[in-house]
N, C-alpha and C positions, 0 to 999 in steps of 0.2 A: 350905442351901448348894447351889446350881449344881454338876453336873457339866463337869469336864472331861479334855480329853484330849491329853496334849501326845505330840511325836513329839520326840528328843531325838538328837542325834549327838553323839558324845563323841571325842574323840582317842585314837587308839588308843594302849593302854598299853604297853608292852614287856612286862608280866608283869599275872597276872590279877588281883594285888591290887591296883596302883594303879588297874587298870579299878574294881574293887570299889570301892575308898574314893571314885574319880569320880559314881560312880551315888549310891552312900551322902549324898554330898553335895549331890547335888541332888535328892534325897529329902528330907533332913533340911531344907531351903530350903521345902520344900510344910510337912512337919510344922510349920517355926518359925512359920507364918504361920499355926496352926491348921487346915491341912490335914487330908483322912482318905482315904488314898491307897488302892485298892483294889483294883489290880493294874500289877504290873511285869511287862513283854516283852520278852524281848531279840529282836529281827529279824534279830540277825548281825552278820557282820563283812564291810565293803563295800570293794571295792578300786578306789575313785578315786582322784584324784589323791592323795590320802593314804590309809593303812588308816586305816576307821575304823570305828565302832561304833553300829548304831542300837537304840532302844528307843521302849518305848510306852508310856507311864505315864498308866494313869487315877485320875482324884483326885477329892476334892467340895474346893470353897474359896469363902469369899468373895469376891467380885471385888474387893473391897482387897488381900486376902489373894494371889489371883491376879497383882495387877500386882505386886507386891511381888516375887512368887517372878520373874515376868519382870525387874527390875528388876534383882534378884543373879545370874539368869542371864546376863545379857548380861554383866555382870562378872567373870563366870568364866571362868576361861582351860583348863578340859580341857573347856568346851563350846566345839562348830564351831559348829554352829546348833541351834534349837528353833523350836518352834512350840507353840501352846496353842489350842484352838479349844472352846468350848463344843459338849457334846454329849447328845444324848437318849437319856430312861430305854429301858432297853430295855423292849419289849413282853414282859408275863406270859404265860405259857402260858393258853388258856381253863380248864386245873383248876384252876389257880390260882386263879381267881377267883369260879368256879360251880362248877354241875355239868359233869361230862363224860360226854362223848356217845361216849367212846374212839371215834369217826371215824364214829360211825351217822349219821345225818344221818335224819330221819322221813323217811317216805315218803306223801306223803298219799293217792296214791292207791289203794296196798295198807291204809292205814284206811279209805278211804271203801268198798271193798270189804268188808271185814273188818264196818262198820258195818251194811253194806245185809245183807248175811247174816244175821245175829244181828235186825234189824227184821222182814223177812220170817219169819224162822226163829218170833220170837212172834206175827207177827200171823197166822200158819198156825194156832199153837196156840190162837188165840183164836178161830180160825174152826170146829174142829173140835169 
């Protein structure tokens, strides 16, 4: 399933439960479609021409699954607007993935030093 990431503005509620049952239900719109939503944002509360309410909801869905959920959003009356826009995995940390260098970075010139000593160092002992 694709990630995405919708931006969601809600009507502001007079009390924080109907906010709550708002969100809940356009939650519950990603779930019915077999969504796996994997974090909620609130961004505040914005004072344009009306109060109102933004959030950030990231999800994985099928893109049926996806139009779907736009389909019953647009029908919803305590959404103002939304948007959905597919978005990319985030990048792993490199321990994640290998080894870590915890920020050393080789230095090759202090090896090739490091080398030529230890070279010299037995071909002295071979000469004595």
């Amino acid at each position: 399933m694709p990630p995405y990431e919708m931006a969601l503005v809600l009507r502001n509620a007079a009390n924080m439960k109907l906010l709550k049952e708002s969100l809940k239900g356009a939650c519950k719109q990603i779930w019915e479609q077999g969504g796996l939503i994997k974090k909620v944002e609130n961004l505040g509360k914005r004072e344009l021409p009306h109060p109102t309410n933004y959030f950030c909801i990231q999800f994985d869905n099928s893109v049926d699954g996806m139009r779907q959920v736009e389909h019953k959003l647009r029908n919803a009356d305590e959404v103002v607007k939304f948007g959905i826009i597919g978005r990319r995995e985030e990048n792993q940390r490199p321990c994640q993935i290998g080894q870590c260098l915890f920020g050393e970075l080789p230095h090759p010139e202090h090896e090739r030093h490091a080398y030529k000593k230890r070279v010299l160092k037995k071909f002295k002992a071979k000469l004595v």
